[in-house]
DSSP file (Angstrom, degrees, kcal/mol; ACC not computed):
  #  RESIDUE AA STRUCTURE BP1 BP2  ACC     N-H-->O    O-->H-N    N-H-->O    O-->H-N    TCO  KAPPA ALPHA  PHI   PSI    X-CA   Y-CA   Z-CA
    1    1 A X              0   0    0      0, 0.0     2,-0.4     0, 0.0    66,-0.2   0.000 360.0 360.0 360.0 139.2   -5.6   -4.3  -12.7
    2    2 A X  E     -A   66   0A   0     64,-1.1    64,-2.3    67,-0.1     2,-0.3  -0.974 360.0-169.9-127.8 144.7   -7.2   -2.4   -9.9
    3    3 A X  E     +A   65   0A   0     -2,-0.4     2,-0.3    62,-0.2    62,-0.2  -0.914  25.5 168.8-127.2 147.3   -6.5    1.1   -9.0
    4    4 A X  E     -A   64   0A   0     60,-1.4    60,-1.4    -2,-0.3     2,-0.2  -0.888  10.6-167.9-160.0 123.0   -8.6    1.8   -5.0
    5    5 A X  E     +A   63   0A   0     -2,-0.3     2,-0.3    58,-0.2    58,-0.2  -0.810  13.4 165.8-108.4 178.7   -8.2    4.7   -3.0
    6    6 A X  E     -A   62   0A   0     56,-1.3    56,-1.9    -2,-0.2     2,-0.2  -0.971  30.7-121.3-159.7 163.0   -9.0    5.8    0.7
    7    7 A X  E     -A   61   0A   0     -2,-0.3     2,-0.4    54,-0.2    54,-0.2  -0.742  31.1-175.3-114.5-177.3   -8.1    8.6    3.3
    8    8 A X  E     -A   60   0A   0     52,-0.8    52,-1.9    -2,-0.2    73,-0.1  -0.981  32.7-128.1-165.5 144.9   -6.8    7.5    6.6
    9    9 A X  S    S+     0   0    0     71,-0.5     2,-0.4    -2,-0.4    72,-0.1   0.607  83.2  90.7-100.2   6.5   -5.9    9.4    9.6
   10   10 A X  S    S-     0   0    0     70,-0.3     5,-0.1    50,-0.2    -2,-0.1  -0.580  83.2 -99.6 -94.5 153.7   -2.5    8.0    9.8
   11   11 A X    >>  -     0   0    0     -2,-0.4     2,-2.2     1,-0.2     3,-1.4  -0.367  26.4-109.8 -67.7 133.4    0.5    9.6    8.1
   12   12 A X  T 34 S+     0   0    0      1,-0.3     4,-0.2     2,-0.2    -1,-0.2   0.123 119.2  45.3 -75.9  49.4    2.0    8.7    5.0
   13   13 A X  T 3> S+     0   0    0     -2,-2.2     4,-1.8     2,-0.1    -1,-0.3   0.224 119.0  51.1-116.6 -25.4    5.5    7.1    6.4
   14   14 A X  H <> S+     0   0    0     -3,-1.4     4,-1.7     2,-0.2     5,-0.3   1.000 112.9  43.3 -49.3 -61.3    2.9    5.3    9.0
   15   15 A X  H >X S+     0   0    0     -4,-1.1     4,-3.3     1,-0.3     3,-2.3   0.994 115.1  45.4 -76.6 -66.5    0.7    4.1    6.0
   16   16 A X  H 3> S+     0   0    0      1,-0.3     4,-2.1     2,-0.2    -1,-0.3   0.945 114.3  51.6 -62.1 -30.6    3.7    2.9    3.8
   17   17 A X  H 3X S+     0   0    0     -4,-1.8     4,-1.1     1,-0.3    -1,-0.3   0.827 115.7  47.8 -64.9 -16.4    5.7    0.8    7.5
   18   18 A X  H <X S+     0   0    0     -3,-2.3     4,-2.1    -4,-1.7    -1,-0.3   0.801 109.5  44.7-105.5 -27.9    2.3   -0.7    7.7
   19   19 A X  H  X S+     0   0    0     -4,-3.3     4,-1.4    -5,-0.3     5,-0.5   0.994 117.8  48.4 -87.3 -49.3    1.9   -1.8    3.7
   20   20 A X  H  X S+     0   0    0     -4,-2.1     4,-3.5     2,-0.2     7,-0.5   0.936 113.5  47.3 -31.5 -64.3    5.9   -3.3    3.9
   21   21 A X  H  < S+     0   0    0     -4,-1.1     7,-0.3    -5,-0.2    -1,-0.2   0.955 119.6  41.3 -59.5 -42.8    4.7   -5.1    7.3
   22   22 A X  H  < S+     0   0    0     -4,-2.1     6,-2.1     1,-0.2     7,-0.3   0.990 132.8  16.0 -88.2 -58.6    1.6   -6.3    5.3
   23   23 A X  H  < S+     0   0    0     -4,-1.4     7,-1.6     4,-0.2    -1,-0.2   0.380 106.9  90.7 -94.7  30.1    3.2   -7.3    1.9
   24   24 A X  S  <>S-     0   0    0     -4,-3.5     5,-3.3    -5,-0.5     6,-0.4   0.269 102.4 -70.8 -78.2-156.8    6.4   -7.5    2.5
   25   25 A X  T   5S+     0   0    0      4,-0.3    -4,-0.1     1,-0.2    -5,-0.1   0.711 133.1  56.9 -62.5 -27.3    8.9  -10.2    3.6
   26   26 A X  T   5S+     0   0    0     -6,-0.2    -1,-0.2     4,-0.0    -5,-0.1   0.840 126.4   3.9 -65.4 -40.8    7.1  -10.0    7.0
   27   27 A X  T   5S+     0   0    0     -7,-0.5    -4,-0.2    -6,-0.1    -5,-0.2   0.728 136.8  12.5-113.7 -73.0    3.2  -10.7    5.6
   28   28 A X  T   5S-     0   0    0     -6,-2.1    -5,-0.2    -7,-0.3    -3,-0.1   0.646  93.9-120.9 -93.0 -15.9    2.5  -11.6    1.9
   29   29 A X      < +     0   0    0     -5,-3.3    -4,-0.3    -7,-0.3    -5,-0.2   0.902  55.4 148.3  94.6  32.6    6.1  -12.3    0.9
   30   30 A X        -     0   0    0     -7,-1.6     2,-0.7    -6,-0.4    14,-0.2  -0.383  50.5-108.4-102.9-162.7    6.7   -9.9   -1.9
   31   31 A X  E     -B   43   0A   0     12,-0.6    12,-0.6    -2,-0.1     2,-0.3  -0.822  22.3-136.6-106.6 136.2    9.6   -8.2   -2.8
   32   32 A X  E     +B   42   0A   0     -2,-0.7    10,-0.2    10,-0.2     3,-0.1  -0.812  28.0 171.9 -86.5 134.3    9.8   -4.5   -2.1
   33   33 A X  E     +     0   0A   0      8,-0.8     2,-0.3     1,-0.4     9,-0.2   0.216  67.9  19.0-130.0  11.2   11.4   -3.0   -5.2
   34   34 A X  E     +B   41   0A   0      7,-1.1     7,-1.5     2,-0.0    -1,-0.4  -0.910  66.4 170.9-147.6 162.5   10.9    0.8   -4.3
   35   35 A X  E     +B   40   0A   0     -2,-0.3     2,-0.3     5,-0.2     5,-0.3  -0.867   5.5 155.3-147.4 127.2   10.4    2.3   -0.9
   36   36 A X        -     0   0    0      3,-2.5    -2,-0.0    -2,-0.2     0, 0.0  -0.715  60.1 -87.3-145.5-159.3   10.4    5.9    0.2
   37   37 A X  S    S+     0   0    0     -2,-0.3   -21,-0.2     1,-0.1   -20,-0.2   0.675 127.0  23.4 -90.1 -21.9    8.8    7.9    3.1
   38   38 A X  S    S+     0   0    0      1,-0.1    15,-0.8   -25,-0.1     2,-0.4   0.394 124.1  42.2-119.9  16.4    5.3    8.5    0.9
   39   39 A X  E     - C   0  52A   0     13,-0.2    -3,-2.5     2,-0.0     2,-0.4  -0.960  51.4-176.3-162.7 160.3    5.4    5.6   -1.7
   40   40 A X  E     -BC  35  51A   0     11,-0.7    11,-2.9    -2,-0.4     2,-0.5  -0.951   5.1-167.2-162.5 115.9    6.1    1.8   -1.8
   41   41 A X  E     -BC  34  50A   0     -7,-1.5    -7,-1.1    -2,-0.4    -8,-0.8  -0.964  12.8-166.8-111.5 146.5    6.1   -0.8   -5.1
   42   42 A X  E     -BC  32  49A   0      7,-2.5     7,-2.0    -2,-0.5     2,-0.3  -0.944   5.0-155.8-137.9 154.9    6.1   -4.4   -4.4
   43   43 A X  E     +BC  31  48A   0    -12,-0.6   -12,-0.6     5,-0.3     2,-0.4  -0.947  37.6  87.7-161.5  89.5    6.8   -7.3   -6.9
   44   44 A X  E >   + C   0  47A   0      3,-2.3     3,-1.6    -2,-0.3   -14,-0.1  -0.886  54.8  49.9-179.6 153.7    5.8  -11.1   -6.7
   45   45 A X  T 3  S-     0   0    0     -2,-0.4    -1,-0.2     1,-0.3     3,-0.0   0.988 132.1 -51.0  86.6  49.6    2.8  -14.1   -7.7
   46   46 A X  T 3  S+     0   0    0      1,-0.1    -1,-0.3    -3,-0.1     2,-0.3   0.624 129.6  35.6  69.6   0.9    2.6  -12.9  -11.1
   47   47 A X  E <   -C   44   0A   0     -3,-1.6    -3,-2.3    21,-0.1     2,-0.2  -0.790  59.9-138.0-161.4-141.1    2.1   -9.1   -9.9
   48   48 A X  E     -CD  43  67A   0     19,-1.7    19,-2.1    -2,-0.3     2,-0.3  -0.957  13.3-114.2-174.2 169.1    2.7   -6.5   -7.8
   49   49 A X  E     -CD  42  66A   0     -7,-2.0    -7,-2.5    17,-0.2     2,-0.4  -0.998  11.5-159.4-136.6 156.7    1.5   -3.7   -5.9
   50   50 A X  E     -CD  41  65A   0     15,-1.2    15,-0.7    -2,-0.3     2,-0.6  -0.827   9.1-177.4-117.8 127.3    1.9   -0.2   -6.0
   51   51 A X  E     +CD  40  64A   0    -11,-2.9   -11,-0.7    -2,-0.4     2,-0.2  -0.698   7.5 166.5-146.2 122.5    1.2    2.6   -2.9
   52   52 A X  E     -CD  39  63A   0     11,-1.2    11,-3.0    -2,-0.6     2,-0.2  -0.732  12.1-178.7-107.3 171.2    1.5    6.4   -3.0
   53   53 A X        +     0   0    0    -15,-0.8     2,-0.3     9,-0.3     9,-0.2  -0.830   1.0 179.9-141.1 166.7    0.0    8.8   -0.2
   54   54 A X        -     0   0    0     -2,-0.2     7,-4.3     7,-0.2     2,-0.3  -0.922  33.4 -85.4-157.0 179.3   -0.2   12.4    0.5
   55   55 A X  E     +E   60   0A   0     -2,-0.3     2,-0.4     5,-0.3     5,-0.2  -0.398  33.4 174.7 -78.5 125.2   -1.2   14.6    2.3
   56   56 A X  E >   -E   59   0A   0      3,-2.2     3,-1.3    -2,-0.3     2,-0.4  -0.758  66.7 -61.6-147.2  97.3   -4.5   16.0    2.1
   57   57 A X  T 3  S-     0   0    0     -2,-0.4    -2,-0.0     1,-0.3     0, 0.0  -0.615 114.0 -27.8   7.7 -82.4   -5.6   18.6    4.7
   58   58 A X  T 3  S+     0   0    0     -2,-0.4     2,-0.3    -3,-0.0    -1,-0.3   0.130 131.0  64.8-108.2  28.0   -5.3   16.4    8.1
   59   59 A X  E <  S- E   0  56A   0     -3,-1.3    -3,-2.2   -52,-0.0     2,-0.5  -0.668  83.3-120.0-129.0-172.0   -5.9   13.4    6.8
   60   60 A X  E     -AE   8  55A   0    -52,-1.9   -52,-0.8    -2,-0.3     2,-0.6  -0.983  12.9-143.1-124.7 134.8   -3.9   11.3    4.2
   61   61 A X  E     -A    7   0A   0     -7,-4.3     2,-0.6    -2,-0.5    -7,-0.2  -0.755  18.6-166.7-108.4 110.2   -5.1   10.1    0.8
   62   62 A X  E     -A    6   0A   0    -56,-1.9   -56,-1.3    -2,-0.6     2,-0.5  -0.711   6.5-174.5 -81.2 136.0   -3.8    6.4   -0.2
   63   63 A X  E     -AD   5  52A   0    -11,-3.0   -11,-1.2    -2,-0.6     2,-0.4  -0.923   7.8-166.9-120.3 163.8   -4.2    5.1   -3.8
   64   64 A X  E     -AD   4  51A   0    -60,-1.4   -60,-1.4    -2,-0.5     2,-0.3  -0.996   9.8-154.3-140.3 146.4   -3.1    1.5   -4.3
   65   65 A X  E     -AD   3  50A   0    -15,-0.7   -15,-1.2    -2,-0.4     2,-0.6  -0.825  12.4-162.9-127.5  88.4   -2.6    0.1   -7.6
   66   66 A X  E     -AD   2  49A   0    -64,-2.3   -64,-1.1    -2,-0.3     2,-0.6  -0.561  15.6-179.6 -89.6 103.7   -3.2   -3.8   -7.6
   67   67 A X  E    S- D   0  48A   0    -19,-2.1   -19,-1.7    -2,-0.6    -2,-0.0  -0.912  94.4 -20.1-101.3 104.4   -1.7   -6.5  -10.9
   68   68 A X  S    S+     0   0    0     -2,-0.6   -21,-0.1   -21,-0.2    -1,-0.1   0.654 125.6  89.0  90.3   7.2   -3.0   -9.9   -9.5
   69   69 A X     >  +     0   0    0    -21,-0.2     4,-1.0   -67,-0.1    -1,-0.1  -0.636  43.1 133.0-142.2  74.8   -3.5   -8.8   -5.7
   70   70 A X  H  > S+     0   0    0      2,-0.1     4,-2.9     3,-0.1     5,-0.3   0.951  72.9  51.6 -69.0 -70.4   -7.2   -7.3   -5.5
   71   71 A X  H  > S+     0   0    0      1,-0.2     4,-1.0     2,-0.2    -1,-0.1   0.710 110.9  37.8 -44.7 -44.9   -8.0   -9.0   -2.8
   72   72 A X  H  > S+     0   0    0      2,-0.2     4,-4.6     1,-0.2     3,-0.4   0.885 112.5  59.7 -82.3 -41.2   -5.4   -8.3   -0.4
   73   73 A X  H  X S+     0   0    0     -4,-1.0     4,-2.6     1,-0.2    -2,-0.2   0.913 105.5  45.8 -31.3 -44.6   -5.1   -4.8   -1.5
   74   74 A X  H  X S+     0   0    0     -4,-2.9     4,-1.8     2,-0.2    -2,-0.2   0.860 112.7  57.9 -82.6 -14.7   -9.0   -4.0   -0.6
   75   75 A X  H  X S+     0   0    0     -4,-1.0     4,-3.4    -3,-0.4    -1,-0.2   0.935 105.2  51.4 -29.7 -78.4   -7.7   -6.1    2.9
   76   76 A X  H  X S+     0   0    0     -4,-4.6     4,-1.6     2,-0.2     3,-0.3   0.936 102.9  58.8 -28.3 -74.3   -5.0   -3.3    3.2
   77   77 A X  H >X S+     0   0    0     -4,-2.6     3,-0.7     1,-0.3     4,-0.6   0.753 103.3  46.9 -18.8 -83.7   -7.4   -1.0    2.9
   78   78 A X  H >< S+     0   0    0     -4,-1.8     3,-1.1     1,-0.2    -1,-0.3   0.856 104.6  61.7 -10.3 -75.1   -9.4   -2.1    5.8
   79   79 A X  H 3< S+     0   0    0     -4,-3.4    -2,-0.3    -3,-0.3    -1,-0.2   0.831 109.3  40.5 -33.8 -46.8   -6.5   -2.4    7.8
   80   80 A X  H <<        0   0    0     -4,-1.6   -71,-0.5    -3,-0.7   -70,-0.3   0.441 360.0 360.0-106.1  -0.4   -5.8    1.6    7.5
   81   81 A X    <<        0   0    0     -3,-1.1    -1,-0.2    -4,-0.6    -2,-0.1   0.822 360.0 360.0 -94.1 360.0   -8.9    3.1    7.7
């Protein structure tokens, strides 16, 4: 299990439309089994991944929580900073 954070200058309902696009049915194929406007689980492969944000002065603070998707998490990551 990997837990990774970052801050991001995009906003979290930005940050969570871009982690659906990227491991959802659109990129990595997983199943989304929560969704909201700051937070996102998804479910497949033998794991899953997990993503909150808030809000943290102007910027936004992501954590990701990884079972069996390291790689593509620290990917993510990339993607949003």
């Amino acid at each position: 299990m990997l837990t990774i954070g970052a801050k991001t200058k995009l906003k979290p309902e930005e940050v969570v439309k871009r982690a659906v696009d990227f491991f959802g049915p659109k990129g990595y194929k997983l199943k989304v089994t929560e969704q909201s406007a700051d937070y996102a689980s998804f479910e497949g492969g033998g794991g899953g991944v997990g993503v909150t944000t808030s809000i943290e002065g102007k910027q936004t603070s992501v954590e990701l929580i990884s079972r069996e998707w390291d790689f593509q998490v620290k990917e993510f990551l990339g993607k949003i900073k």
